[in-house]
N, C-alpha and C positions, 0 to 999 in steps of 0.2 A: 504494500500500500504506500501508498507515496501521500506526504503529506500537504498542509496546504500552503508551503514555502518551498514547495517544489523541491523538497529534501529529496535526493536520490534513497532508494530501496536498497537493502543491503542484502548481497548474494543470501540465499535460503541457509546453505551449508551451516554460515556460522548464526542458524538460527537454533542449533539444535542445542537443544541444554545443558550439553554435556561441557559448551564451550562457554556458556555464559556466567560471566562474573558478576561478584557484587558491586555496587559502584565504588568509588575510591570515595573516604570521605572528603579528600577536597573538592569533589566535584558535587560530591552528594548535599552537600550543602549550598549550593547555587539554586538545587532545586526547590521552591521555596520563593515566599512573597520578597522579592527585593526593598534592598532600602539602599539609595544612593545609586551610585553609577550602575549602570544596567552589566551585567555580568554578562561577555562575547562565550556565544556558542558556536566553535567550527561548526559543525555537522550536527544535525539532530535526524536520525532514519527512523525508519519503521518496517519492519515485513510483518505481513498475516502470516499467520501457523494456519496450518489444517488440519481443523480438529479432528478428523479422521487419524489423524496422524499419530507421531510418537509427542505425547505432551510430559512434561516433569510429572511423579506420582500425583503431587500435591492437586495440582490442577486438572488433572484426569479424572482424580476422586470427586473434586467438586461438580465438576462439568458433570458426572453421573448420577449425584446427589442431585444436583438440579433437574435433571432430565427425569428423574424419580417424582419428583415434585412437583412436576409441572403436569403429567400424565399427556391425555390430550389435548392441551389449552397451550395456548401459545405460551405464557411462564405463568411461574406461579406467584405466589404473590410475596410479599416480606413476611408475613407475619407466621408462613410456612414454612420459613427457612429458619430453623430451629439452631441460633447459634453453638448450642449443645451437641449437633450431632457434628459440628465439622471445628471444632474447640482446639483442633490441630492445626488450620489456618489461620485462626484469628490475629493471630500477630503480625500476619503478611496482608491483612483483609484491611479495604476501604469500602464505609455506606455510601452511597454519593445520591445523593435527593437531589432530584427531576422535579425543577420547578416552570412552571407554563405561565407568562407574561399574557395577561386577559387587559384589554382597552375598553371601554365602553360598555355597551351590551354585552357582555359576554365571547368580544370578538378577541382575537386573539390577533397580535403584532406579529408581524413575520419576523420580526429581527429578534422579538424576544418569547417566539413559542415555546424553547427550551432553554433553561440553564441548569446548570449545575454545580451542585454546592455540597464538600465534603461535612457527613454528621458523624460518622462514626470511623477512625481512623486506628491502625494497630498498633501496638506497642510498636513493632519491627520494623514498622513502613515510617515512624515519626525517628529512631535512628539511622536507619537507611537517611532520610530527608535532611536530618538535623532539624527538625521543627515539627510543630504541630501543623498541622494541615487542616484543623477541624475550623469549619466556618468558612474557608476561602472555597474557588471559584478556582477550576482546572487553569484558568485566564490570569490569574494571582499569581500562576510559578515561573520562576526566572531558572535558565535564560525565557525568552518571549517566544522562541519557535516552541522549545518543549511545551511551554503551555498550551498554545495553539494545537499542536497534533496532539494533547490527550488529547484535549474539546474534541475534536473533528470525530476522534473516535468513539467518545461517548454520544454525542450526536449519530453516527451511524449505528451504534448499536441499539439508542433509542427507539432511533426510526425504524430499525429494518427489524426490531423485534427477534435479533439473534445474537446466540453468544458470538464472542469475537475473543481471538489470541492473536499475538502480537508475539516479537522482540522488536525491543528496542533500545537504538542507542546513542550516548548525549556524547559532544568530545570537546570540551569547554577548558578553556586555561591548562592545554595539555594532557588534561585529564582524560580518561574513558571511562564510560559506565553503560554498563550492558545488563541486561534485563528481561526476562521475559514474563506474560502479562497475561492475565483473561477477564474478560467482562462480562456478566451475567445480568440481563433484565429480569427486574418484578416486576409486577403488575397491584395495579389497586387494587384491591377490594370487586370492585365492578369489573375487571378484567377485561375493560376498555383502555384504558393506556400504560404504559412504562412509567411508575412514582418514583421507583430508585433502579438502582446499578449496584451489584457486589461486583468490588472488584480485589484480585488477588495476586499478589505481587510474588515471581517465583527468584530467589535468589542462590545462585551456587555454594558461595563462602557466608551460610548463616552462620557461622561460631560465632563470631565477633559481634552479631547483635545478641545471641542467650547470651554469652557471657557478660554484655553489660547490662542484662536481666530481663530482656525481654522476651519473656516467657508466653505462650500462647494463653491467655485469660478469656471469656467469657463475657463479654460486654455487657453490662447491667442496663444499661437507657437502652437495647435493642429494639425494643419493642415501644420504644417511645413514642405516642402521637399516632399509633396504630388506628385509634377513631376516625383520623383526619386522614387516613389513607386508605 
């Protein structure tokens, strides 16, 4: 997939996870709301996986759990996805709330039908990032391309109402950081549109975040605001 900065795709080969590292913390921290001079990214790529394909266990398991879940309906919804049964991801796991821009009547703006905003972020993925991510906007992280090709991807997998895998990768201030990724739609309630996105971050060198304690935990707010969705 090519992004919408016209990032070149990066050969498939090295998309396979055997190759892919953890980010480097100096670059992992670029990724993240800036402040001050806008942090240069050489390169920011993307390729789709196929889910068909060979995925990391971690993400294979969820993509099954979900598929479990969803039965015959296009997904299923958040409040089915039982942080309990996948307590093994949570640390690599982001909620992302799918919010719909309404004008007037009930019309909706084209420029703002979707946005996205992280509610529920993992231990893993906030030292991967060096920061919390909860409350920002895919559009919040620096450098400005990475932020843009998440967006693009959470809007495609809004819209097309299908899981989506990824690697991806940032090459900023010398640094590399390679990653590979999957995104998961739910659905509301009414199982008329996409309310959130699980998304789950697969990393090769995880020692270095358990060992600065970020252990997979069970997210207490999961179920937060489940009325209103």
């Amino acid at each position: 997939m090519t992004s919408i900065l016209n990032a070149r795709t990066i050969p498939i080969e090295i998309a396979k996870y055997q190759k892919v590292s953890c980010l480097a913390p100096e670059l992992s921290r670029t990724l993240r709301l800036g402040e001050g001079a806008e942090p240069m990214a050489n390169d920011v790529k993307a390729a789709a996986l196929d889910l068909r394909g060979e995925l990391p266990p971690r993400l294979r398991k969820l993509l099954d759990y979900w598929q479990l879940r969803r039965g015959a309906r296009r997904a299923p919804t958040k409040i089915e996805m039982d942080p309990a049964d996948f307590s093994w991801a949570l640390a690599f796991t982001l909620l992302v709330e799918v919010e719909r821009g309404e004008v007037g009547e009930g019309k909706i703006e084209e420029d703002r039908a979707e946005t996205f905003r992280y509610a529920i972020v993992g231990e893993g993925v906030r030292y991967v990032h060096g920061h919390s991510l909860k409350g920002l906007a895919p559009t919040d992280l620096r450098p400005r391309a990475f932020g843009e090709l998440i967006q693009q991807h959470y809007r495609a997998c809004s819209e097309s109402w299908q899981p989506l895998a990824h690697s991806l990768f940032v090459s900023s201030h010398s640094q590399l950081g390679r990653y590979l990724r999957l995104i998961l739609p739910l659905s509301d309630a009414s199982g008329e549109r996409i309310s959130h996105l699980l998304v789950v971050e697969n990393h090769e060198h995880e020692s270095r975040c358990r060992i600065a304690g970020c252990l997979p935990r069970v997210a207490a707010n999961w179920h937060d605001g489940d009325a209103a969705h």
